[in-house]
C-alpha positions in Angstrom: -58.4 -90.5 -89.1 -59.4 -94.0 -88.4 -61.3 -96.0 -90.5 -65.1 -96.3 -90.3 -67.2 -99.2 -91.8 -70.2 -97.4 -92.1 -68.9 -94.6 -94.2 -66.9 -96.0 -97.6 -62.9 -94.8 -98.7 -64.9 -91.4 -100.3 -66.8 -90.8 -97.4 -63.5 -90.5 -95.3 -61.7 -88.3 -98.1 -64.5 -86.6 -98.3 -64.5 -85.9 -95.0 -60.8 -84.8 -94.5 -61.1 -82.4 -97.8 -64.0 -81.1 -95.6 -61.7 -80.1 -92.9 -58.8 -79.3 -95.1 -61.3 -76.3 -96.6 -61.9 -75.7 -93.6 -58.5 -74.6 -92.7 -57.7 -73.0 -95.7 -61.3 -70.7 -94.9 -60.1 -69.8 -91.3 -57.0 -68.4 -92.7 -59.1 -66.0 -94.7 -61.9 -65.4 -91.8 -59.2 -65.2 -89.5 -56.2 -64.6 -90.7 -53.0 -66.9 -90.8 -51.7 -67.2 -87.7 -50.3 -69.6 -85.0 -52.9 -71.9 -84.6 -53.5 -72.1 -88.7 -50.4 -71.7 -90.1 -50.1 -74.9 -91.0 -53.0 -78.1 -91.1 -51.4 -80.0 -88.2 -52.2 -76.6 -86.1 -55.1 -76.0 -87.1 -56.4 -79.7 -86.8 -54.9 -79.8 -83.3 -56.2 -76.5 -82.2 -60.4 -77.1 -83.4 -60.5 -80.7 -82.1 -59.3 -79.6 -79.0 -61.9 -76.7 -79.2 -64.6 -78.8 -80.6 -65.2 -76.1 -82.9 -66.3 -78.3 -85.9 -69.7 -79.0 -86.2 -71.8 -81.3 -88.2 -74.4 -80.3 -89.3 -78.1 -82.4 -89.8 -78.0 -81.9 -93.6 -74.7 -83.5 -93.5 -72.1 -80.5 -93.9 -69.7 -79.8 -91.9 -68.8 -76.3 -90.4 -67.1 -74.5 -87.4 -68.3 -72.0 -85.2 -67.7 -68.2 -86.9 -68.3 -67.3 -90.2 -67.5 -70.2 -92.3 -69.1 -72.1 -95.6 -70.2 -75.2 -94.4 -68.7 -78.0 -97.1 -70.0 -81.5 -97.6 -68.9 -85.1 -96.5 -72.1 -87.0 -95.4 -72.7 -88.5 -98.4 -73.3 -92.4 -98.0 -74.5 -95.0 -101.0 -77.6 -94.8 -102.2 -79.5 -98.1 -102.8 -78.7 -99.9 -105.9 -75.7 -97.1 -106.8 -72.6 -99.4 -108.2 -69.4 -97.8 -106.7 -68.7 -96.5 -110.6 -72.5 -94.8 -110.5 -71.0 -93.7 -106.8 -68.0 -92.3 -107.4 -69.3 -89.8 -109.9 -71.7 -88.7 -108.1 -69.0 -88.1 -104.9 -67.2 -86.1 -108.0 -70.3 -84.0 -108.8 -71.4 -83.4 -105.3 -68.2 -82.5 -103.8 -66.8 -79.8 -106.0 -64.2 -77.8 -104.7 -64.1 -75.3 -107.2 -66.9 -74.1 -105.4 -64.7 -72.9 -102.2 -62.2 -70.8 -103.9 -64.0 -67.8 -103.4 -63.3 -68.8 -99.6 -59.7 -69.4 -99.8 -57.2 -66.5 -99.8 -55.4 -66.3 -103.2 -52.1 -67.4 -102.2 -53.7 -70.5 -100.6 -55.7 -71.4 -104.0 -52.1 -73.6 -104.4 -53.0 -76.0 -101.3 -56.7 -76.6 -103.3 -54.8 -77.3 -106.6 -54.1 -80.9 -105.6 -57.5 -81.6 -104.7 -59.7 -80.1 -107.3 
């Protein structure tokens, strides 16, 4: 992912967590298979598809049955980036998707969370 001045480092992050749910959700909707068996198939397979969509409120989903996660999330006015970052913390937590991750995948969240 290149980098974009109008979002900050957390924004990005933020962003690829988004996707990397994302993955980990279609192998549950879906099941695991050749196209999401691993995050370089998957990532290659839904930009080709454009099947990720943003959504106005700032989430980002793909088409099917999927939890839409967060990543829009800019600065507010007069936020310091300590007052930022944890409120990027408190408004991007992933415990919240493990209900949408198979078990054996909860280990690819671990490092995130």
């Amino acid at each position: 992912m290149s980098y974009n001045p109008i979002f900050g480092i957390g924004e990005c992050t933020a962003l690829g967590n988004a996707i990397f749910v994302l993955w980990l959700q279609s192998r549950q909707v879906d099941g695991v298979s050749a196209y999401n068996g691993n995050f370089d198939a998957f990532y290659g397979h839904v930009t080709d598809r454009k099947s990720l969509v943003l959504l106005p409120d700032g989430k980002l989903t793909m088409q099917g049955n999927y939890k839409p996660v967060d990543f829009a999330n800019l600065r507010v006015p007069g936020e310091d980036l300590h007052e930022w970052s944890v409120r990027m913390q408190s408004e991007y937590p992933f415990h919240k998707y493990e209900e949408c991750v198979n078990p054996e995948d909860r280990q690819y969240l671990l490092p995130i969370i």
